[in-house]
C-alpha positions as CSV (number, residue, x, y, z in Angstrom):
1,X,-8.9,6.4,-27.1
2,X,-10.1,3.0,-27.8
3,X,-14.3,2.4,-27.7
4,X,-16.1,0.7,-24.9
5,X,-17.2,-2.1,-26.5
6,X,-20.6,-2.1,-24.7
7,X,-23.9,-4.8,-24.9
8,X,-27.6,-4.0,-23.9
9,X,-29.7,-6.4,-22.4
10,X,-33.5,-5.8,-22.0
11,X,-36.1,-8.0,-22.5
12,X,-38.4,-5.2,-24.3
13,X,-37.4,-4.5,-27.8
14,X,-38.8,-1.0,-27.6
15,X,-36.2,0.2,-24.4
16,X,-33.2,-1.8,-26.0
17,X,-33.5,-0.1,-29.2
18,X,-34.3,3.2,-27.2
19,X,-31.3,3.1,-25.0
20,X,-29.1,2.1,-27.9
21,X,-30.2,5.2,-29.6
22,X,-29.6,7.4,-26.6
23,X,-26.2,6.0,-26.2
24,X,-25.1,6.5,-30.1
25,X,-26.5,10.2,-29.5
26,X,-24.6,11.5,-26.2
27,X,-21.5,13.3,-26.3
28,X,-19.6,9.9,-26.1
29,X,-18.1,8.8,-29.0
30,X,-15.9,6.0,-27.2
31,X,-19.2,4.3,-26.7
32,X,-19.6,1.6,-29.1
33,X,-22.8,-0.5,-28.8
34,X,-21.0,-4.0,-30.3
35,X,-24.4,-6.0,-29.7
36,X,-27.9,-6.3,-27.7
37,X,-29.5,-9.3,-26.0
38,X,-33.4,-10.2,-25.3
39,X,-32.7,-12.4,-22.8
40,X,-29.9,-13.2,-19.8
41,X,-29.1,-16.5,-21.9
42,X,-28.4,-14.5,-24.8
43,X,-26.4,-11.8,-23.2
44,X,-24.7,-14.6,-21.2
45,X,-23.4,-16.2,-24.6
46,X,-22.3,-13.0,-26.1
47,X,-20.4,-12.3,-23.1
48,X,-18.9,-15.1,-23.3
49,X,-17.0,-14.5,-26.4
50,X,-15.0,-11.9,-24.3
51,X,-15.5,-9.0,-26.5
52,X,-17.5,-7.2,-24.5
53,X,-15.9,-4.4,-21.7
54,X,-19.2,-3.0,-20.7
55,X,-22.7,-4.7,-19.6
56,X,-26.1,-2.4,-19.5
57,X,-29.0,-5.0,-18.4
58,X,-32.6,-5.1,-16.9
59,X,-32.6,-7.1,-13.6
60,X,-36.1,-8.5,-15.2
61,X,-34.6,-10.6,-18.0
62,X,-37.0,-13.3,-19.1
63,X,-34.8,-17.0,-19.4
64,X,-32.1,-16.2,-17.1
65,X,-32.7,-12.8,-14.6
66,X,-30.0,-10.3,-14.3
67,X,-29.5,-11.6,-10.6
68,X,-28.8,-15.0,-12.4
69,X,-26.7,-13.2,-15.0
70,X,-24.8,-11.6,-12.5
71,X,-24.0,-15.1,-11.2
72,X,-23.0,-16.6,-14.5
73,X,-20.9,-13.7,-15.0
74,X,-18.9,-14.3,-11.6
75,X,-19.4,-18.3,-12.1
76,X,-17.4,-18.4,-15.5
77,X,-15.4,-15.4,-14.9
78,X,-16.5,-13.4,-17.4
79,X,-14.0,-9.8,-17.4
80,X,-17.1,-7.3,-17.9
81,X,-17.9,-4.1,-16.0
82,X,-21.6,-4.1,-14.9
């Protein structure tokens, strides 16, 4: 089965590296955390790239919100599950 290719956003360091942990350590090895963002405009350029299946965010992004983010996503197209 081939991995999710999933990306973290979260403007604290401590919960991105925290959930990236707890995701690495469940019982779901076609998980693969491919990258993390600290910001929506960061996560909005990774996505971009379109190597990324599945989106975990924080609606409380600091430079572009995850309500904004949600719009980009839609905006450019971007084929992501949220």
């Amino acid at each position: 089965m081939q991995a999710i290719r999933t990306l973290i956003a979260d403007g604290h360091p401590i919960f991105l590296k925290g959930l990236e942990i707890v995701l690495q350590q469940i019982d779901a090895p076609n998980i693969d955390v491919i990258d993390k963002a600290q910001d929506g405009a960061q996560a909005l350029e990774i996505l971009q790239k379109g190597q990324t299946d599945f989106l975990i965010f924080d609606l409380n992004l600091p430079e572009i919100d995850g309500i904004e983010l949600l719009k980009q996503i839609k905006r450019y197209k971007i084929p992501v599950h949220t």
